[in-house]
N, C-alpha and C positions, 0 to 999 in steps of 0.2 A: 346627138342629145340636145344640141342648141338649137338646131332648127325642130325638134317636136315639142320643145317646150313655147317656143314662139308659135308655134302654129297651135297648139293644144288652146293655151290662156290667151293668142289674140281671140277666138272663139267665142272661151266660155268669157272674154269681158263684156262681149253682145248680149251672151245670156244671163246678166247679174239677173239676179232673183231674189225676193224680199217682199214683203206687205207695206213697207212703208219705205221711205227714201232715205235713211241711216242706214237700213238694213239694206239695201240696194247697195249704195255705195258703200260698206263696209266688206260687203258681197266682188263688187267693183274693186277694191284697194288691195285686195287678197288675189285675185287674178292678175291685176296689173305688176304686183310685186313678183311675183313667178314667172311675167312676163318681160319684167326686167331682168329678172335673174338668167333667162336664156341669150336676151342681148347682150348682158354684160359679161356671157363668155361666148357670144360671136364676136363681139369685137376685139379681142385679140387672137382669139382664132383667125378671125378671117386676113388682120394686119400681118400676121405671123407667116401664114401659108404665103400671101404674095410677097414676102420678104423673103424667103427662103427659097422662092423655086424661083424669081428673077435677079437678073445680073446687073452687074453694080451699075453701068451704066444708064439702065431705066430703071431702075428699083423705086425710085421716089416717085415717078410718074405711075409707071404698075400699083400701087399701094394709096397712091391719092384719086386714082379713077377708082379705085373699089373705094373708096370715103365719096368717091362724090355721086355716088350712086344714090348717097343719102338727099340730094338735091332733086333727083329725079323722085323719090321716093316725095318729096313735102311738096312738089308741084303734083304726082299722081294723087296726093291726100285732099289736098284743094281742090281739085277737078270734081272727086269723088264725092266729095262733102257739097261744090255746088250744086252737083246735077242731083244729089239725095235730096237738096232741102229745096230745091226746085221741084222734083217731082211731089213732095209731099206738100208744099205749099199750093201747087195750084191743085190739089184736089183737096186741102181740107185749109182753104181760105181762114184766116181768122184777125178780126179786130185789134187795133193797137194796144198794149199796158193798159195807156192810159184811160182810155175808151171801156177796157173790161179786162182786171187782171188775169181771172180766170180763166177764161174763152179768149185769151191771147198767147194762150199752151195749149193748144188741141191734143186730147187724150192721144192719137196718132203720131206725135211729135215724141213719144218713148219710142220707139221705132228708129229712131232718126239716126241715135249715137249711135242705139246698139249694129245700126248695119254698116256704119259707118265704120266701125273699131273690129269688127269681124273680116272687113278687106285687108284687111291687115296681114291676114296668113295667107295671103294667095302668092308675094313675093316667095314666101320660106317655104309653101307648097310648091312650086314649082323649083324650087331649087336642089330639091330634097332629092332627088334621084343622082342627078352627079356627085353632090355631096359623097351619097354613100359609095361613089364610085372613085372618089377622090383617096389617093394612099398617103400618108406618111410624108412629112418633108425627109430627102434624104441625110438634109445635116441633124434634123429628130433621131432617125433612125442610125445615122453612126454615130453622132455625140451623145446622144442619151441611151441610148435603146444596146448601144453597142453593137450591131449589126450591118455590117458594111455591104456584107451579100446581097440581106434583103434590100437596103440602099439599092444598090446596082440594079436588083430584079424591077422594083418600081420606079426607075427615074428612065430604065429602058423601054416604059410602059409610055410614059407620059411622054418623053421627046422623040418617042419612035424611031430610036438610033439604036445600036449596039452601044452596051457600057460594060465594061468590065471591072472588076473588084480589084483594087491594090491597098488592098490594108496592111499597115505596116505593126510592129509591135508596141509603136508611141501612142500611149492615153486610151489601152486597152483595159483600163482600170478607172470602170465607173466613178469606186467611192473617192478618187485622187477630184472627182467633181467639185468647183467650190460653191458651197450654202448659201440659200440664199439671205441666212441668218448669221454667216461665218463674217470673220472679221477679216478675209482678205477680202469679202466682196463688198465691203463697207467703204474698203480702202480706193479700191479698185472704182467701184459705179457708186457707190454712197453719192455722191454730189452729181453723180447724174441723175440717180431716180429723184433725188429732192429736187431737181431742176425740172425732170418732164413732170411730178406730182404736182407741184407751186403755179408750174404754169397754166397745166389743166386746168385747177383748180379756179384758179384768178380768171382765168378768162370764161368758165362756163359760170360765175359768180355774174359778170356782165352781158353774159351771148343769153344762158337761158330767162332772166331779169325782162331783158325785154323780146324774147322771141315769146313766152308766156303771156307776156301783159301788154301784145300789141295791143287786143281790142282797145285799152285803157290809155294806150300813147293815141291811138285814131281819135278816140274821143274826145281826149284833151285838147288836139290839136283842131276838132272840126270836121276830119273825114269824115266819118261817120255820124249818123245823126244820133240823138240818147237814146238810150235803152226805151223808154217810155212814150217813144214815138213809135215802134215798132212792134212786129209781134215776133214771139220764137223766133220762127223758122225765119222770118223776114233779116232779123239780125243778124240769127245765123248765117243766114247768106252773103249778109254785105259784108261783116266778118271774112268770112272765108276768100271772099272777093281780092278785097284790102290786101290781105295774106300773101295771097297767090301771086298778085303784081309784086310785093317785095320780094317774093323768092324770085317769080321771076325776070326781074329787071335786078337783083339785087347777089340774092344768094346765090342761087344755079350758076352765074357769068364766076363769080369769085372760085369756087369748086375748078373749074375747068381751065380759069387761068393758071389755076396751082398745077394741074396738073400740065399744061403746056411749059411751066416755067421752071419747075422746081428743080428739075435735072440740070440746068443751065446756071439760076442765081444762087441755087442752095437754098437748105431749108431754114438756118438760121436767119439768112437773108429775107427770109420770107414771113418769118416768125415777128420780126424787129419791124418791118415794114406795118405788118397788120398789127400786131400793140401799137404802136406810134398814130399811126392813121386812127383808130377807133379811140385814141385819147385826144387829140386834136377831133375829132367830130362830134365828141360828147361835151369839149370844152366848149364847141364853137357855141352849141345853144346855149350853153349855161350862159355864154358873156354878152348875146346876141340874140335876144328872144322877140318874138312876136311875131317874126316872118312863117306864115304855115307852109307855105310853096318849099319856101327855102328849108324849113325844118323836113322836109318831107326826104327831098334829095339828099339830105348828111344823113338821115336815118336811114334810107337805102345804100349809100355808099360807106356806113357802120358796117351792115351786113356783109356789104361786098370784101371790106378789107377784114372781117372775121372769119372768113371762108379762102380768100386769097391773105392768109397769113393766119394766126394762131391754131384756129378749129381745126385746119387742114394736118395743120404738123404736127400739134401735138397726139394728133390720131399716128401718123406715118413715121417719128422719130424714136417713139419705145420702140417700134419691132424690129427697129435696125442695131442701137446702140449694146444691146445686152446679149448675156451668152446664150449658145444655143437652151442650154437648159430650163432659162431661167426667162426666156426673152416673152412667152406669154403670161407668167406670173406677174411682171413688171411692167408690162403693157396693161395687165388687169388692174394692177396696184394704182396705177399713173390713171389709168380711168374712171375705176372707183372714187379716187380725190377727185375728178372731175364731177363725178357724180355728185358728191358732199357738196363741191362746190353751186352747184346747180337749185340743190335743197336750198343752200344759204342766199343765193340771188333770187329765188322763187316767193320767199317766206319774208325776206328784207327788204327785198324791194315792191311788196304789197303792202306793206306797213307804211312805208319809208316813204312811197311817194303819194298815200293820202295828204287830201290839203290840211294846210296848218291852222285853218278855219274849220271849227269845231262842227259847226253848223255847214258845212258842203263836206266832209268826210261821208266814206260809205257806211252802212251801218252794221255796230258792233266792233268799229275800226278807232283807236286812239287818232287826232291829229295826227301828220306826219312834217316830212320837209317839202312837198310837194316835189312833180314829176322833174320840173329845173335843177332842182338839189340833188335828184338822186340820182340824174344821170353824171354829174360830177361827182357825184362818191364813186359811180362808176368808172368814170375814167380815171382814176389813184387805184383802181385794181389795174384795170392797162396797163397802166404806168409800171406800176409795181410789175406786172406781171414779162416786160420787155428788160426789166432790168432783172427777172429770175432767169434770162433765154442765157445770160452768158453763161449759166451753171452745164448747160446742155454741148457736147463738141456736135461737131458738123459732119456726120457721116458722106456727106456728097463724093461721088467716086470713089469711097471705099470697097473694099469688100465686108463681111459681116465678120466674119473670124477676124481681119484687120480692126475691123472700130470696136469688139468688144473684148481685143486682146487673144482671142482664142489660140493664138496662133505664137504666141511668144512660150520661151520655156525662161523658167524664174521661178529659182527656187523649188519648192512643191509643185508650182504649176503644172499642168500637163499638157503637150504637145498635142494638139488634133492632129493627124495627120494619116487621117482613115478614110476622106471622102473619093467617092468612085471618078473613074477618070473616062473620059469620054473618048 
């Protein structure tokens, strides 16, 4: 269902439709919103499935290569976007801003997005077939589902071994399940989902802040030349350019170090490092400005410890800490604040980092504290957000029933003690 909602509205946000451009992009906001609705339950789906079908000892690396897929995904985005507005600039040439506002948007250049955000469904097309060929995690299937057989029947499917059924008569009683509105599970993970929510949250307040508003840090800085020297498509280009070197000298390397490392220092270890590091390179400009060379490398090397540290884990720590039942609810919950969070660094820090000079602000924008100030409001979410990790335990060489308690009897609790033996 998540991969036809992603493929359905990557589609139709090619084909917004409208007689005028509110209605276009009101058209646009309506598809994208649907279209987030299906990634924001692949992503715990997809965290959930490789936590459950791998063992404890690669479990963090298994779950951080499917996140860092997302890396290959924003360098295939940048390739895609330059070779579109390459091809359409050199067939519909057009004059700078300055030169001629109008005929520095060639009617042609509506074409550009929409084919550009229509590639979009060809990952979730092509994936679509295994998917539906994909069964059940087996601890889904005995912990929630109650069915230890069918367990057995699909997990002999998938490791192409013989398995057989040993179910016992412990926690053969669904509703002995604890709620995830119940007040032992308050007791019990309360202070962990407030620990993976807070951090989500704080870190995409600062990750999406400036992965949205690089054109705006290029510009500040001088990469890029103004808007008004260029045309469309010609922006677009060097834009996309700019991008694509940070992901890839930046982001992409950060992804794959997690995934080389995170089974060996741990995830918390990892988590501490990238807050720390991405407070220390947002403080560096604030205290040290003027260098562009040098502003260029701490803002690539941001990246890199956002991706080798927070972004990583906080994707790959919900699917491990919580119980079988409730382990994608709470990966959803912990993401959705990430989400909010995202809103609030997208919307703040376009405000936030107009200049404090009335007359150089963009237009329709109050002054702000300029781009120096807002990256140090950024790093006090870092901050903050390193000092939320200690709410989080360290699953590292657990197994999943050990880190979310599954496996103790106390009280009411219930005993798993149904999954198939190999």
């Amino acid at each position: 269902m998540t991969l036809i909602m992603m493929v359905m509205f990557s589609m139709a946000s090619g084909l917004s439709f409208g007689h005028s451009s509110k209605s276009v992009i009101g058209t646009l906001c309506f598809c994208r919103f649907w279209l987030g609705f299906g990634i924001g339950g692949d992503y715990p789906l997809s965290a959930t499935i490789m936590s459950e079908y791998a063992n404890k000892k690669t479990r963090g690396s298994f779950i951080a290569a499917v996140f860092a897929m997302q890396g290959i995904g924003i360098l295939f985005a940048g390739f895609i976007t330059i070779v579109i507005a390459a091809i359409f600039k050199s067939f519909f040439p057009a004059p700078t801003y300055a030169v001629d506002p109008v005929a520095s948007l060639p009617p042609e250049a509506d074409y550009v997005w929409r084919i550009i955000l229509m590639f979009g469904a060809i990952p979730a097309i092509i994936t679509y077939y295994w998917r539906l060929k994909m069964p059940e995690t087996a601890r889904y299937t005995v912990l929630v589902a109650q069915n230890a057989r069918q367990a057995a029947q699909d997990m002999s499917k998938v490791l192409q071994v013989e398995i057989t059924e040993e179910q016992s008569t412990n926690g053969s009683s669904a509703g002995q399940q604890v709620g995830l509105f119940s007040a032992e599970f308050v007791c019990r993970h309360g202070r962990h989902l407030l620990g993976t929510t807070s951090t989500w949250l704080l870190l995409d307040i600062a990750f999406y802040s400036q992965n949205l508003f690089q054109k705006d840090i290029f510009s500040a800085i001088g990469w890029i030349p103004k808007a008004s020297t260029m045309s469309a498509l010609d922006e677009l280009l060097k834009i996309a350019r700019a991008q694509s070197l940070i992901a890839l000298c930046g982001i992409v390397p950060g992804y794959w170090f997690t995934v080389a490392l995170i089974d060996k220092i741990g995830r918390l270890s990892i988590q501490i490092i990238g807050f720390f590091m991405m407070t220390v390179f947002m403080l560096e400009h604030w205290i040290t400005p003027g260098n562009q060379i040098w502003f260029l490398v701490i803002y690539g090397l941001t990246f890199f410890f956002a991706n080798f540290g927070p972004n990583s884990t906080t994707f790959i720590v919900p699917a491990e800490i919580f119980p079988a039942r409730l382990r994608s609810s709470c990966h959803g919950i912990s993401a959705a604040s990430g989400k909010l969070g995202a809103i609030i660094g997208s919307f703040g820090f376009l405000y936030l980092a107009q200049n404090p000079d009335q007359t150089k602000t963009e237009h329709g924008y109050p002054p702000g504290i300029g781009v120096r100030n807002s990256l140090f409001v950024l790093a006090a979410c870092n901050f903050l957000g390193l000092a939320m990790t200690y709410f989080v335990p360290e699953p590292k060489g657990k197994s999943l029933e050990e880190i979310s308690g599954e496996n103790e009897t106390n009280g009411d609790s219930t005993t798993y003690n149904q999954m198939p033996r190999v």
